[in-house]
C-alpha positions in Angstrom: 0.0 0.0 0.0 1.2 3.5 -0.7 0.9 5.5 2.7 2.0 8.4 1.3 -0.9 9.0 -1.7 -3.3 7.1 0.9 -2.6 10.2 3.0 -2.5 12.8 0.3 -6.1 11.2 -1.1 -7.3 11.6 3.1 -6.3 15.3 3.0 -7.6 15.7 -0.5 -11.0 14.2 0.4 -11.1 16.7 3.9 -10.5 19.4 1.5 -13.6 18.6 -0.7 -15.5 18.0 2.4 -14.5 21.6 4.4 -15.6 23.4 0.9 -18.7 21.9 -0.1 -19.7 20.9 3.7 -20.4 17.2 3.5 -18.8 14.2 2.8 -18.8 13.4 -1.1 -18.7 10.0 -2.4 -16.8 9.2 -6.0 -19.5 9.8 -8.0 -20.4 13.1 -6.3 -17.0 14.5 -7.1 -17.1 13.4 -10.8 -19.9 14.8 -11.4 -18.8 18.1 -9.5 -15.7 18.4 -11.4 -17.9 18.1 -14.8 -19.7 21.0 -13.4 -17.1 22.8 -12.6 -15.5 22.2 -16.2 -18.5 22.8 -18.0 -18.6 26.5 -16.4 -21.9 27.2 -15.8 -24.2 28.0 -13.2 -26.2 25.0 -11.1 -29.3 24.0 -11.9 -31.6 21.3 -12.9 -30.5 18.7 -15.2 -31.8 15.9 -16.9 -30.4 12.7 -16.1 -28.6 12.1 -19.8 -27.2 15.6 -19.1 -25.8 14.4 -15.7 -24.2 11.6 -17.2 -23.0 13.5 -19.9 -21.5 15.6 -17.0 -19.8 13.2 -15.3 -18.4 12.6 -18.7 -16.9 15.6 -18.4 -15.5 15.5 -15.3 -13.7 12.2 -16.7 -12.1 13.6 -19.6 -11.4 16.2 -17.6 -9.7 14.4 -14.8 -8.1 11.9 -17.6 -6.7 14.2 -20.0 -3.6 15.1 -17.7 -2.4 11.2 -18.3 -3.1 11.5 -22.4 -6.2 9.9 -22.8 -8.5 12.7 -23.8 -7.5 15.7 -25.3 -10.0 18.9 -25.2 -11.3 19.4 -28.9 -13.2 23.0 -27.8 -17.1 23.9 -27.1 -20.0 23.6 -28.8 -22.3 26.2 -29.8 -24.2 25.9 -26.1 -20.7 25.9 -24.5 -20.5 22.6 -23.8 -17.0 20.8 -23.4 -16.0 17.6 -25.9 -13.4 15.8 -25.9 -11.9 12.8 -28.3 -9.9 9.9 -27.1 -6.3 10.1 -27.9 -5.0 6.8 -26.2 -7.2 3.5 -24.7 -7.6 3.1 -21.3 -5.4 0.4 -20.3 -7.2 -3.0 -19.0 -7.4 -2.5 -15.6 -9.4 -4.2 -12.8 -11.6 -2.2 -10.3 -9.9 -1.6 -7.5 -6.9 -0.3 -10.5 -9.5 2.3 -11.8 -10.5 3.4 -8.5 -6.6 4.2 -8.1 -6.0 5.9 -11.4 -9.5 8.1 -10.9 -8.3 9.2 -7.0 -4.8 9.8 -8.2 -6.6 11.9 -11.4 -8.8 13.8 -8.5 -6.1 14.4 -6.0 -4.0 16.2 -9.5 -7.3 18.0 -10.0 -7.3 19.4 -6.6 -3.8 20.1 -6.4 -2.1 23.4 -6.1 -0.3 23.5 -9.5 
């Protein structure tokens, strides 16, 4: 086990939780981070448009390690993306590794 991004993901996940007042699970913080990309405003959404923005928020997170690679916004200023590499064949608790270490990036002070 690696202590030291197991600690870095703890102080990442305190982070989200002081700003947005409650404990997120995955999901939750996909899903904000697509917000956040897509740049606008809460409100209501459809559920194909919440999946579509927790689309976002994984292109988003992924593109730092070369998977996706921003292709612009549409006319309604929605982000897209195209896949520039395949997602390596990786098991579940592997995904759940690559998405924290992608979220704690996200969050980082750059």
């Amino acid at each position: 086990m690696d202590y030291v991004f197991e600690k870095t993901w703890q102080d990442t996940m305190k982070m989200i939780e002081e700003r947005f007042g409650e404990k997120l699970d995955y999901s939750a913080i996909i899903f904000l981070i697509g917000l956040q990309e897509l740049g606008k405003d809460y409100q209501t959404y459809k559920k194909d448009q919440k999946l579509e923005i927790m689309h976002i928020g994984v292109c988003s997170l992924l593109a730092p390690y070369g998977y996706y690679t921003f292709e612009g916004r549409d006319e309604e200023g929605w982000p897209h993306f195209s896949r520039t590499e395949s997602l390596p064949s990786l098991n579940p608790n592997e995904q759940e590794l690559l998405m924290k270490r992608a979220i704690v990036d996200y969050f980082s002070p750059q």
